[in-house]
N, CA, C and O atoms as CSV, one atom per row, in Angstrom:
chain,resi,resn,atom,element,x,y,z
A,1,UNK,N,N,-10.430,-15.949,49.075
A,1,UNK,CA,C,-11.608,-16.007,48.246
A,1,UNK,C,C,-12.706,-16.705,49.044
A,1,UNK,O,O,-12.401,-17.614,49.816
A,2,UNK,N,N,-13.879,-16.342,48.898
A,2,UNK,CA,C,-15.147,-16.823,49.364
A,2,UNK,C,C,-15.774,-16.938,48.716
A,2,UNK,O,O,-15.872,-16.199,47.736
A,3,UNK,N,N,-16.747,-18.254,49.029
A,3,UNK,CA,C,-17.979,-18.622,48.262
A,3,UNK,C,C,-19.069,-18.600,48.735
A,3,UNK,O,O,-19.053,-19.183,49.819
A,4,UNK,N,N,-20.305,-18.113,48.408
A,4,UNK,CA,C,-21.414,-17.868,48.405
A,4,UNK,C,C,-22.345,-18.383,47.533
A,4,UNK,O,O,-22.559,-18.037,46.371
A,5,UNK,N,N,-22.994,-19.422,48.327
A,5,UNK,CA,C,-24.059,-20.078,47.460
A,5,UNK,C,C,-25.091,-19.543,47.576
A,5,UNK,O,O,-25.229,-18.879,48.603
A,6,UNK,N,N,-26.184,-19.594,46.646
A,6,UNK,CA,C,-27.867,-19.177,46.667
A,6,UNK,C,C,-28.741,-19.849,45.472
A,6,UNK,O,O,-28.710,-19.930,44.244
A,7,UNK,N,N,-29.775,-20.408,46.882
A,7,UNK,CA,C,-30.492,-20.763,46.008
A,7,UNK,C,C,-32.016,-20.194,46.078
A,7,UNK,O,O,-32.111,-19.194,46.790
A,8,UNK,N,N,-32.919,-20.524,45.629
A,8,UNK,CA,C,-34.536,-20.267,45.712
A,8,UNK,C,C,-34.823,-21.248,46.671
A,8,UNK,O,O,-34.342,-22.369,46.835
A,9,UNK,N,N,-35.982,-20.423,47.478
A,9,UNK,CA,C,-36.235,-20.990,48.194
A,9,UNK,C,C,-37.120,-22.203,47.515
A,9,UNK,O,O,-37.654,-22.168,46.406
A,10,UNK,N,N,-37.139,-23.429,48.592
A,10,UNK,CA,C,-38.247,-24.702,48.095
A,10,UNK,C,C,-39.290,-24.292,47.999
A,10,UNK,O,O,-39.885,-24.690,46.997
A,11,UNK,N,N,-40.000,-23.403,48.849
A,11,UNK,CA,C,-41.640,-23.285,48.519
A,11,UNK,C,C,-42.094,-22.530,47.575
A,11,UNK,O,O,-43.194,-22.742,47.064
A,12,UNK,N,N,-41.087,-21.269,47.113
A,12,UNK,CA,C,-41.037,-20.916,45.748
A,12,UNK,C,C,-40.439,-21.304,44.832
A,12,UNK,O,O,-39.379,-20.693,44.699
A,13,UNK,N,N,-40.673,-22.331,43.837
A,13,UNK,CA,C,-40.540,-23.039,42.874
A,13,UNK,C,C,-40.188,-21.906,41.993
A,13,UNK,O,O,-40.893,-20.899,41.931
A,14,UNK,N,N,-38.703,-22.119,41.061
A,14,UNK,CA,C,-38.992,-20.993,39.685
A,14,UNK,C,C,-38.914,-21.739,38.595
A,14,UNK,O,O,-38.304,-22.808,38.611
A,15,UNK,N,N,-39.593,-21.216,37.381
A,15,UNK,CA,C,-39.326,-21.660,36.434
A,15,UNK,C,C,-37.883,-22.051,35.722
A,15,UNK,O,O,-36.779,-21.611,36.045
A,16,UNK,N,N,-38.145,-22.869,34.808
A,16,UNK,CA,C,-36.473,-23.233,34.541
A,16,UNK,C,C,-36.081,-21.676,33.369
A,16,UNK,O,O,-36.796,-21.069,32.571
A,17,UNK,N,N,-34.650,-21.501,33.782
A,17,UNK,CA,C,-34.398,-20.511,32.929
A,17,UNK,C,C,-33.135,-20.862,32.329
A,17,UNK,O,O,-32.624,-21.857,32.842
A,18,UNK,N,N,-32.205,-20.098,30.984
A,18,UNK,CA,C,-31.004,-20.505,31.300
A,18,UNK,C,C,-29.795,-20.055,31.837
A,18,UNK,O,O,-29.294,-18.931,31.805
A,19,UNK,N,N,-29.354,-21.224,32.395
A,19,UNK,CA,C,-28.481,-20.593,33.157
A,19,UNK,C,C,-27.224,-19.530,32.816
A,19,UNK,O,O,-26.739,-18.776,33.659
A,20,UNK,N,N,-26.829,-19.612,31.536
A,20,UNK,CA,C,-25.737,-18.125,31.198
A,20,UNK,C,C,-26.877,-16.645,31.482
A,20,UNK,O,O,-26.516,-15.662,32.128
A,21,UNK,N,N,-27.863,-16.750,31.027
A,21,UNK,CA,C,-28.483,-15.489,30.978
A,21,UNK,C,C,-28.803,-15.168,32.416
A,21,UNK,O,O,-29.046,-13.977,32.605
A,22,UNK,N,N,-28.853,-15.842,33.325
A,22,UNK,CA,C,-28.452,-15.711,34.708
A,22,UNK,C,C,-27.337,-15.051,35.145
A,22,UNK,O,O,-27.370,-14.132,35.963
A,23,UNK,N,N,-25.962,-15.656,34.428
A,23,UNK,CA,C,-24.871,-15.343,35.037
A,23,UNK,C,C,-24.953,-14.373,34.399
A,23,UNK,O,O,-24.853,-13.472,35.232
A,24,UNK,N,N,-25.132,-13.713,32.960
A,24,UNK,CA,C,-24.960,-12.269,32.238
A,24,UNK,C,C,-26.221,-11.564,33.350
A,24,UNK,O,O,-25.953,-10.713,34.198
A,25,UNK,N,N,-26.984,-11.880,33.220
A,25,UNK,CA,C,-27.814,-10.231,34.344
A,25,UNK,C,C,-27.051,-10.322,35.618
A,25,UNK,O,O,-26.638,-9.253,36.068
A,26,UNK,N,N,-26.701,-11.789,36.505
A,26,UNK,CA,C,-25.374,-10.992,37.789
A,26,UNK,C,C,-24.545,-10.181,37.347
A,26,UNK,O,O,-24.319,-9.109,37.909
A,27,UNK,N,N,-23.909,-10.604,36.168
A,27,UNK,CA,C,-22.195,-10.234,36.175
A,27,UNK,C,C,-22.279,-8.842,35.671
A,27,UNK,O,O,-21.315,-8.076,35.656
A,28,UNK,N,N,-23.737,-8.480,35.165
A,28,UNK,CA,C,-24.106,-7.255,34.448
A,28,UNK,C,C,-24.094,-5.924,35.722
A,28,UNK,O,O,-23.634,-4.785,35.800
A,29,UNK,N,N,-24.621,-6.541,36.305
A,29,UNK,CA,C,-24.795,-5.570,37.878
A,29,UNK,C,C,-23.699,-5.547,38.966
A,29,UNK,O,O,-23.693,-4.744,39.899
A,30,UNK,N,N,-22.902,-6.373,38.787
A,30,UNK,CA,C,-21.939,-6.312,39.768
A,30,UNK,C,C,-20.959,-5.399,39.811
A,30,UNK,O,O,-20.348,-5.379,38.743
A,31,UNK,N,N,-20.520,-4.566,40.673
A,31,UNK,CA,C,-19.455,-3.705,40.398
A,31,UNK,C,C,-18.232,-3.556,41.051
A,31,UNK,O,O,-18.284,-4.002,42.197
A,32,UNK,N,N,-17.152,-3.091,40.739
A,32,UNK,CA,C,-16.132,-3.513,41.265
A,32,UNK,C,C,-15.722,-3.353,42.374
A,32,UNK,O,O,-14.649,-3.812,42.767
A,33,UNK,N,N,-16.764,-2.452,43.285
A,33,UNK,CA,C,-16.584,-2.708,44.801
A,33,UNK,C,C,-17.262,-3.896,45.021
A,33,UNK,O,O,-17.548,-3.920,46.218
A,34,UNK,N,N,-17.529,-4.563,44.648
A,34,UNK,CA,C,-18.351,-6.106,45.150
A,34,UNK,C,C,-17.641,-7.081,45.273
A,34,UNK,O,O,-17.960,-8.120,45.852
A,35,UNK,N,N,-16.276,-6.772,44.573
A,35,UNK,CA,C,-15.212,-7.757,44.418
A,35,UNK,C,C,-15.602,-9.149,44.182
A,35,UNK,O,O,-15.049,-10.059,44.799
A,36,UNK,N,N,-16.825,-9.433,43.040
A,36,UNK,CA,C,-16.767,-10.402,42.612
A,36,UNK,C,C,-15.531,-11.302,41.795
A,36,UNK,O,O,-14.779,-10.495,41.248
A,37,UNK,N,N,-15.177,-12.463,41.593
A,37,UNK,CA,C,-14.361,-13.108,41.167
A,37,UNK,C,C,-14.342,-13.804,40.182
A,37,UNK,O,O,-13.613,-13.640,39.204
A,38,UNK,N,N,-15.548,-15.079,40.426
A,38,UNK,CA,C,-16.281,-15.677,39.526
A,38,UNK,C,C,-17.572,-16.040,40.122
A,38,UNK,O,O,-17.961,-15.938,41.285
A,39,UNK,N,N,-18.282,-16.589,38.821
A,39,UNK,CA,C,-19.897,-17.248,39.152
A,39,UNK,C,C,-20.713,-17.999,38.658
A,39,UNK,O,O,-21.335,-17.589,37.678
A,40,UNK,N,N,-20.942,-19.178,39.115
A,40,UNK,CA,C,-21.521,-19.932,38.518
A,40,UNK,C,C,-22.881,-20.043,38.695
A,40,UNK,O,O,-23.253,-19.663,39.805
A,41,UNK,N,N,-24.007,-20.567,37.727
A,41,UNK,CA,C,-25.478,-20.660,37.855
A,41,UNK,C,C,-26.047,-22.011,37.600
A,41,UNK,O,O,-25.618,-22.265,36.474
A,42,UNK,N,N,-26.694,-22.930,37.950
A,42,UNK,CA,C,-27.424,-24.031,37.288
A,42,UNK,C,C,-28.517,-23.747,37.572
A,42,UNK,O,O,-28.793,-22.866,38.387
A,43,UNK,N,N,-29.400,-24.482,36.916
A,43,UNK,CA,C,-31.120,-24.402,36.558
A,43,UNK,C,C,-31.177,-25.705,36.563
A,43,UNK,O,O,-30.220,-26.425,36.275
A,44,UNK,N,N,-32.324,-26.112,36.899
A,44,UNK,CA,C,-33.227,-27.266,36.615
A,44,UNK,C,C,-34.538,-26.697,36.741
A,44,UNK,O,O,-34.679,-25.522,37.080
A,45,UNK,N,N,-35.496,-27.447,36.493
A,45,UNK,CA,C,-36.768,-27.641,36.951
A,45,UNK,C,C,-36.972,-26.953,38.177
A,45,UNK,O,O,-36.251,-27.403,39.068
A,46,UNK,N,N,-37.767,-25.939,38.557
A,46,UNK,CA,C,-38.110,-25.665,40.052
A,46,UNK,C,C,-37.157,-25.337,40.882
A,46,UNK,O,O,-37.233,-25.302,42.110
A,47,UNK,N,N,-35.882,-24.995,39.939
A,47,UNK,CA,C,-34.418,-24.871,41.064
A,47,UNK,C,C,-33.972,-23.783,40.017
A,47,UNK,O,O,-34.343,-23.673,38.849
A,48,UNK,N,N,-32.891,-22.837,40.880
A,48,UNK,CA,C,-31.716,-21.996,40.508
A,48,UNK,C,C,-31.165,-21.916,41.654
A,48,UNK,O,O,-31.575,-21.578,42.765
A,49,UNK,N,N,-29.757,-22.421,41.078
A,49,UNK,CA,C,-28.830,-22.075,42.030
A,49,UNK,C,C,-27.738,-21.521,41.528
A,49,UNK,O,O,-27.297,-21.757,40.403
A,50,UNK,N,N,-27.204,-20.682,42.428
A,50,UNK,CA,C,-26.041,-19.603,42.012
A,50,UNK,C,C,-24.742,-19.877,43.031
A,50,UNK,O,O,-24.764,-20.135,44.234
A,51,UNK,N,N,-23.727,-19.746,42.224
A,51,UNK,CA,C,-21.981,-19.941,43.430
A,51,UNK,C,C,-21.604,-18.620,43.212
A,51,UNK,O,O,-21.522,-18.320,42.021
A,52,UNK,N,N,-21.315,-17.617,44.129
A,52,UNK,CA,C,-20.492,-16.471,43.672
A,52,UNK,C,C,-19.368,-16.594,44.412
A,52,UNK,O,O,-19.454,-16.789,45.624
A,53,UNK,N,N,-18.268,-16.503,43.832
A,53,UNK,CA,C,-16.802,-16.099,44.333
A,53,UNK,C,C,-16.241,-14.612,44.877
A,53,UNK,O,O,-15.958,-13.816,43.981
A,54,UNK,N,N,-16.101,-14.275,45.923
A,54,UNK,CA,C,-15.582,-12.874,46.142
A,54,UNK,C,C,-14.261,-13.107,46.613
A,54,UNK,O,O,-13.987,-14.256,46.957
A,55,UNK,N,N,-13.396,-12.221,46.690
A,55,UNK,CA,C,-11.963,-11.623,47.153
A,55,UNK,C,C,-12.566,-10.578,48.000
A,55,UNK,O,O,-12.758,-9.390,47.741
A,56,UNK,N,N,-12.925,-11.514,49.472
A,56,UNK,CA,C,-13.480,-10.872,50.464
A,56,UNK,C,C,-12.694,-10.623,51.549
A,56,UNK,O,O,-11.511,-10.934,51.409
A,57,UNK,N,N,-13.088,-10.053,52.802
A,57,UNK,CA,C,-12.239,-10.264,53.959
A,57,UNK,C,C,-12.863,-11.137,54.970
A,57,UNK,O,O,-12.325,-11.272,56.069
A,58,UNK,N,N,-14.261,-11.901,54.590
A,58,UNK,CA,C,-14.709,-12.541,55.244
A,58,UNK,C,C,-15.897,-13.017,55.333
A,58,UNK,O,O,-16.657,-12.083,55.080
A,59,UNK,N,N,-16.597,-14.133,55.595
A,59,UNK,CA,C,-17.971,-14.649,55.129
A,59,UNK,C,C,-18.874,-13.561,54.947
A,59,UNK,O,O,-19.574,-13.527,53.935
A,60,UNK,N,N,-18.944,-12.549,55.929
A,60,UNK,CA,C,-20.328,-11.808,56.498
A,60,UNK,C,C,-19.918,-10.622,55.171
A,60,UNK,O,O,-20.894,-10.062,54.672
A,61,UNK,N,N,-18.430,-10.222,54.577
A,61,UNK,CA,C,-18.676,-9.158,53.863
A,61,UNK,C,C,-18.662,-10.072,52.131
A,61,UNK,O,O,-18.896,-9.766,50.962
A,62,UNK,N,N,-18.431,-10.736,52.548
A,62,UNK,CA,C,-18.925,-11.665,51.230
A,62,UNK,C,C,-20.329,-12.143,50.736
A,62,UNK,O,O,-20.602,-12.297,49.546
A,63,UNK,N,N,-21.286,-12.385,51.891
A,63,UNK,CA,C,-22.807,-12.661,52.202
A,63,UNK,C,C,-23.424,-11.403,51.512
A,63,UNK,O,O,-24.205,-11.387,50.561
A,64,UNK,N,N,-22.797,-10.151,52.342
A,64,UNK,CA,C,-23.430,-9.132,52.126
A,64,UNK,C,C,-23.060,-8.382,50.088
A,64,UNK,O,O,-23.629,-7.401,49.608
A,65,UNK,N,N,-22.379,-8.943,49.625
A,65,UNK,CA,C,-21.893,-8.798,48.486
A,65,UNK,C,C,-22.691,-9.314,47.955
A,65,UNK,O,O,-23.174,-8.742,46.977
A,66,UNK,N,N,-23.165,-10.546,48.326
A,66,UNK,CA,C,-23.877,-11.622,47.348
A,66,UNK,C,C,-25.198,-11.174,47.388
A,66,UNK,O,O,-25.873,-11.513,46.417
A,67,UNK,N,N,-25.878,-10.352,48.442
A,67,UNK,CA,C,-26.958,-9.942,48.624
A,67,UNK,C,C,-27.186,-8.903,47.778
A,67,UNK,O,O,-28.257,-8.789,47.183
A,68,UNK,N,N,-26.291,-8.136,47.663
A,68,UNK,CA,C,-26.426,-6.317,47.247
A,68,UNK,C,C,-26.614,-6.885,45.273
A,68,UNK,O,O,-27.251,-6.330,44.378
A,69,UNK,N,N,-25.842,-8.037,45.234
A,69,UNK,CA,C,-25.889,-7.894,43.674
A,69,UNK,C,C,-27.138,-8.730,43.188
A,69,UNK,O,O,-27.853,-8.509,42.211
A,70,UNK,N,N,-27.207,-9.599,43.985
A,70,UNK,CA,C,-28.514,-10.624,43.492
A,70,UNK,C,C,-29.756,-9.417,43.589
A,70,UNK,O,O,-30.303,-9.271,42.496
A,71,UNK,N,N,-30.133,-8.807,44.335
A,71,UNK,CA,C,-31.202,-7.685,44.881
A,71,UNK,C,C,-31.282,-6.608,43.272
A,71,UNK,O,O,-32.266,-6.265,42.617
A,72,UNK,N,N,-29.715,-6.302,43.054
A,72,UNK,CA,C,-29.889,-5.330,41.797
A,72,UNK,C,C,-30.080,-6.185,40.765
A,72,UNK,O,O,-30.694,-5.663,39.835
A,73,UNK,N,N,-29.745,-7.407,40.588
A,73,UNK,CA,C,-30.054,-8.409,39.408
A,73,UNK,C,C,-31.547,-8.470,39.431
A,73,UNK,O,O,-32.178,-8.271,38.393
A,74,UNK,N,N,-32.126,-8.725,40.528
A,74,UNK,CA,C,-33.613,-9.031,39.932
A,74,UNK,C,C,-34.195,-8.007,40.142
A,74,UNK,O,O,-35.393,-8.257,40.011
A,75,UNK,N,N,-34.057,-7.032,40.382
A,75,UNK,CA,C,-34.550,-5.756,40.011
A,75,UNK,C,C,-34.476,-5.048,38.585
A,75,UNK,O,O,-35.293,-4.273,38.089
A,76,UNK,N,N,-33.266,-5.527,38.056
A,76,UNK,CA,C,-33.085,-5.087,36.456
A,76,UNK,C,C,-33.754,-6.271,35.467
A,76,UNK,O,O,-34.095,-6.063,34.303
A,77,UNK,N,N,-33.871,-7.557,36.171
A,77,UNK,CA,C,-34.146,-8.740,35.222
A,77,UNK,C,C,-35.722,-8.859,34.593
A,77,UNK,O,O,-36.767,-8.849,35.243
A,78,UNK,N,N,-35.559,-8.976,33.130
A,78,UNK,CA,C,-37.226,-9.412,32.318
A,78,UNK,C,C,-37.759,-10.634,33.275
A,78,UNK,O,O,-37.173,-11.710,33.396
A,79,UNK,N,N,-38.938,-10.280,33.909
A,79,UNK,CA,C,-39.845,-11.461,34.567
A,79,UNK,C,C,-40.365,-11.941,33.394
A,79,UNK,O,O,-41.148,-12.891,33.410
């Protein structure tokens, strides 16, 4: 299993959101070639950060997992 953290970058500040409705638009887009596992989200102030878990074969195809789903998440997500 691998973990993959992400956060926003510092100079783009986001608004606070909450964090399940985070994890429901990932977990909404993810599909079962992504071999997600689990995922966690926190919010604060000016921060989101996300943990995704894969059943990967290795950082770089785990990275690239974490990329493909975050990309379709905020592409489907209400701004």
């Amino acid at each position: 299993m691998t973990l993959v953290l992400l956060s926003a970058p510092p100079d783009r500040p986001v608004r606070r959101v909450d964090r399940h409705f985070v994890t429901d638009v990932i977990r909404a887009t993810a599909v079962p070639a992504d071999r997600l596992e689990h995922l966690y989200a926190g919010s604060a102030e000016g921060r989101l950060d996300s943990a995704l878990f894969f059943l990967a074969a290795g950082a770089e195809e785990a990275a690239s997992a974490g990329e493909r789903i975050v990309r379709r998440a905020l592409a489907v997500a209400p701004t």
